[in-house]
C-alpha positions in Angstrom: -4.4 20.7 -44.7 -7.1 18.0 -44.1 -5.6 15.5 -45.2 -2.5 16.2 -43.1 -5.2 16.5 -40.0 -6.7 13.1 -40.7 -4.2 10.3 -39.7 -4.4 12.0 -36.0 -8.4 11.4 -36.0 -7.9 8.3 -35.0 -6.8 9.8 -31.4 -10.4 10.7 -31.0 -11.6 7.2 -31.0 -12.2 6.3 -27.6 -11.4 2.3 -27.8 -8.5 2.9 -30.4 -6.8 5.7 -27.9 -7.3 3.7 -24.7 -5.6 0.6 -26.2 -2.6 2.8 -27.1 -2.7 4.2 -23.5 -2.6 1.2 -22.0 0.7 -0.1 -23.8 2.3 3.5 -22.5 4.7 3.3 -19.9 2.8 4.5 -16.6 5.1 7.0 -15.5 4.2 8.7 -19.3 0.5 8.3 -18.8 0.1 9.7 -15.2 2.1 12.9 -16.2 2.2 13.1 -19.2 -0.5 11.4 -21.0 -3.2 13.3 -18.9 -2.2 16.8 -19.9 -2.5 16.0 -23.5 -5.9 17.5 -23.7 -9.5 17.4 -21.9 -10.7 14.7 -24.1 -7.0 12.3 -23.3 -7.7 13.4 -19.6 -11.7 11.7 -19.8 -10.7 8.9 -21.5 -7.9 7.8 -18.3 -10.3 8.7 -15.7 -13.2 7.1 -17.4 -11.5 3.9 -18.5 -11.7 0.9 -15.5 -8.5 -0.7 -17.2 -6.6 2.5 -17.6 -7.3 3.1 -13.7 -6.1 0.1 -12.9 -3.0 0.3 -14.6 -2.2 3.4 -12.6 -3.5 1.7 -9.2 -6.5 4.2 -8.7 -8.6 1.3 -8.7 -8.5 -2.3 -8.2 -7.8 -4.9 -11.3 -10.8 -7.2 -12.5 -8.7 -9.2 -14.1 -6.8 -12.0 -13.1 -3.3 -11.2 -12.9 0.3 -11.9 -11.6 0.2 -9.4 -8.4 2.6 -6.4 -9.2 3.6 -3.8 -6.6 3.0 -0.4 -7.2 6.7 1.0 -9.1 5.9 4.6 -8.3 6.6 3.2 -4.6 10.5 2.4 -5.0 11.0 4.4 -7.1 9.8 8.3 -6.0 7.2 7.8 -3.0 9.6 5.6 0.0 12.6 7.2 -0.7 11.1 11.3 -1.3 8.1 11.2 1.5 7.9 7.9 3.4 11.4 8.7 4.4 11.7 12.2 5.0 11.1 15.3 7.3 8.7 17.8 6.2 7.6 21.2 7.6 3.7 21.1 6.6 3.2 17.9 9.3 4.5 20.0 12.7 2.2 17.5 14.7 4.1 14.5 13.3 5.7 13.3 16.1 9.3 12.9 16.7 11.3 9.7 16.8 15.2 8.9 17.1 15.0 7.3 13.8 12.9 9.8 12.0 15.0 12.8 12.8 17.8 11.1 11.1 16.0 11.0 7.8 17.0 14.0 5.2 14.5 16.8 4.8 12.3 17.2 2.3 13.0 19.0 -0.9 10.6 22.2 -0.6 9.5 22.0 -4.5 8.8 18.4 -3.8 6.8 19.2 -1.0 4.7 21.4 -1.9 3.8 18.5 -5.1 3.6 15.8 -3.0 1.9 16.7 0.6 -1.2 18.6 -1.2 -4.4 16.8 0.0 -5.4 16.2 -3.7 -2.4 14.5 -5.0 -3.1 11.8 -6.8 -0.4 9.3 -4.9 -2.9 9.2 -2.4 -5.6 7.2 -3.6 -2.8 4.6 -5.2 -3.1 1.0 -4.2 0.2 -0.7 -3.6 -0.4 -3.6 -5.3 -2.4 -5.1 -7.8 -4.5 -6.8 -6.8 -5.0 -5.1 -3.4 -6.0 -6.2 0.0 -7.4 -4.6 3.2 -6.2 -7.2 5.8 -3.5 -7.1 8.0 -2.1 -10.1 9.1 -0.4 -10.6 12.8 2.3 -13.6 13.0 2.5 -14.8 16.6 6.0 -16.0 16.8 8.3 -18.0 19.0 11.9 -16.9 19.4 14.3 -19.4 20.0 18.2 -20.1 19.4 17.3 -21.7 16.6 15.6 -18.9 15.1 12.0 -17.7 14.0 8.9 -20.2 14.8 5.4 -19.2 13.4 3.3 -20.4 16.0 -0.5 -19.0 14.3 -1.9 -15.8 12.2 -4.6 -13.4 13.1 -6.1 -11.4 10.5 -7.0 -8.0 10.9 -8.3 -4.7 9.2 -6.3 -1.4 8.7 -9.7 0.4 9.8 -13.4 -0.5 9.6 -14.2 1.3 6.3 -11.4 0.7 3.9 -12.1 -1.5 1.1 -8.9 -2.0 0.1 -5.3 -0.5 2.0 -3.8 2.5 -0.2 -0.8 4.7 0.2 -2.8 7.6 1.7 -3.9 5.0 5.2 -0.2 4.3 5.7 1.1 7.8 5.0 -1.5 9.1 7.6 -0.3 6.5 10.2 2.9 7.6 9.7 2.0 10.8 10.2 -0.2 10.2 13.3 2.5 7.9 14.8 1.2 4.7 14.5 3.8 3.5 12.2 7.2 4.5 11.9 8.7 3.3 8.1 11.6 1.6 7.6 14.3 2.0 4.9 13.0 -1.0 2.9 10.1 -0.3 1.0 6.4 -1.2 2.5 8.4 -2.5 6.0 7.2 -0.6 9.0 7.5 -0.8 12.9 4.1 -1.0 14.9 4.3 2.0 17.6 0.9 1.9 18.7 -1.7 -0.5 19.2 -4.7 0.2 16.8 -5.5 -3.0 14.8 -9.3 -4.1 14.7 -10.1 -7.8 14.7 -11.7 -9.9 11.9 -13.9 -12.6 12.4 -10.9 -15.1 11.0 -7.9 -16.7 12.1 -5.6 -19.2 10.7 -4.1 -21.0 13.7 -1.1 -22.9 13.8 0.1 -23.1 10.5 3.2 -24.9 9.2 6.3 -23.2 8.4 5.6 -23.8 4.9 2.0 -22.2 4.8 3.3 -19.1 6.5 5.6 -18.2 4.7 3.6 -18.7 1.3 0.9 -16.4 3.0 3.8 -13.9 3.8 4.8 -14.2 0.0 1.3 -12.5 -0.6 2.1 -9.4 1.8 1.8 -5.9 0.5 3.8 -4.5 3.2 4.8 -5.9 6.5 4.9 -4.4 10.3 7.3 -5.6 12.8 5.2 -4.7 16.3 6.9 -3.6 19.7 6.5 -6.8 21.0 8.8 -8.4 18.1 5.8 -9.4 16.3 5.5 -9.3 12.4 2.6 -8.1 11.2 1.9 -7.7 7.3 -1.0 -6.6 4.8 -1.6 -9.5 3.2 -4.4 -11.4 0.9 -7.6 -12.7 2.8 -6.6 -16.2 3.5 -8.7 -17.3 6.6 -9.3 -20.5 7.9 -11.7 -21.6 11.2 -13.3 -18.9 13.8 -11.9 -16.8 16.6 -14.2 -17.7 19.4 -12.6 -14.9 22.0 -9.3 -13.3 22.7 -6.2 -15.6 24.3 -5.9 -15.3 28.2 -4.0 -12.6 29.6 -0.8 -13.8 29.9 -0.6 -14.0 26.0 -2.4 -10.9 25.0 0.7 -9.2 24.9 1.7 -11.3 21.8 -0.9 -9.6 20.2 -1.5 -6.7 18.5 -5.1 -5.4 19.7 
């Protein structure tokens, strides 16, 4: 019998077991992996890598910059774009009272304050900026005319699911049927101390490339969380007549 015990010893060795976790696919560690036992369930939580893997914390590695695939996959399509009885302050929109119900066994998983989808990044590496791209509408199209960066809220570190779902939920944003693409429905952006003004084409929409979600505002600006890019100083706000170009 001990012998038969013995190959599985090797589970019990902290480094050995977390580089087998971290070749699991992630769906299979979050659900699966931590239930295994108290000691599996330590090793995730206590392992930097393993929590970055799952986008609980942020990567110290440098890496290609992956979006979180729980996103497309379960949380847009089952809570970002559904109605739900445990938010009756939510308030009502057009758009949002076309979107399907919840699933009731779905919500009760998903809309608990602990669950775990809440402290997910959305990509790795994250970002707490938000950018705002003044643009000029024309016959010809789209032209970027400058960026403004800005942050989601004073005290966030970096932008994770749970500050979008509670803007939703508070009616700041309203989400949009692709993934990470909102509209802006209130005005509640707080400055940096950065701007990158008049940028070419070519340099906006590289910066754009970099988003991790994107919000198209009321006054047809797009707004996007994207990397920390800044270049020169915002020395005061624009003068009235273009403050409305702005999201402040």
């Amino acid at each position: 019998m001990a012998s038969n015990k013995q190959p599985h010893r090797i589970f019990y060795i902290v480094e050995i077991l977390e580089e087998i976790l971290l070749q699991t696919e992630i769906r299979t560690l979050l659900i699966s992996a931590t239930t295994v036992c108290h000691f599996w369930r330590n090793v995730i939580q206590g392992s930097s890598d393993l929590q970055a893997t799952l986008f609980f914390k942020p990567s110290k590695k440098r890496r290609r910059r992956n979006q979180n695939p729980f996103i497309q996959t379960d949380l847009w399509p089952d809570v970002f774009l559904r109605r739900h009885s445990m938010s009756p302050n939510r308030p009502s929109h057009d758009e949002i009272d076309m979107y399907p119900i919840m699933d009731p066994n779905k919500e009760n998983a998903y809309l608990r304050n602990e669950a775990s989808w809440r402290r997910m990044l959305l990509y790795q590496p994250p970002t707490p900026y938000i950018a705002v791209l003044r643009c000029h509408y024309s016959t010809s199209g789209m032209l970027p005319l400058e960026v403004r960066y800005y942050f989601l809220c004073e005290t966030t570190e970096f932008l994770c699911l749970e500050h979008l779902h509670n803007s939703v939920e508070n009616g700041k944003l309203l989400p949009c049927k692709n993934p990470l693409v909102f509209e802006d429905q209130m005005e509640y952006l707080i400055p940096s101390k950065h701007a990158a003004e008049h940028q070419t084409d070519i340099e906006t929409f590289q910066s754009l490339l970099k988003c991790d979600a994107m919000i198209f505002g009321s006054m047809g600006i797009l707004c996007s969380l994207c990397d920390n890019s800044p270049a020169g100083d915002i020395d005061g706000w624009p003068d009235n007549d273009e403050r409305q170009d702005y999201l402040v």
